[in-house]
C-alpha positions in Angstrom: 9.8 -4.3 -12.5 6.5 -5.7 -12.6 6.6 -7.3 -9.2 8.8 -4.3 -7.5 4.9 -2.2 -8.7 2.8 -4.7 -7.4 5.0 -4.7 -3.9 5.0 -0.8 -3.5 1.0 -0.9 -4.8 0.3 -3.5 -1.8 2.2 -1.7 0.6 0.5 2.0 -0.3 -2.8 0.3 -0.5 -1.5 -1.0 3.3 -0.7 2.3 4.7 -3.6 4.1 3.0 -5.9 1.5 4.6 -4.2 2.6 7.8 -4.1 5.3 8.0 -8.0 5.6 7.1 -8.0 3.4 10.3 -6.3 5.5 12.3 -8.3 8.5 11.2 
């Protein structure tokens, strides 16, 4: 469970960054 959080945290922290890129 622990690492399944840590995967989806890196990956929202990935698209947020993104997206703030994109915008």
């Amino acid at each position: 469970t622990v690492p399944a959080y840590k995967e989806m945290s890196m990956y929202q922290l990935l698209v947020i960054s993104q997206d703030h890129l994109t915008h």
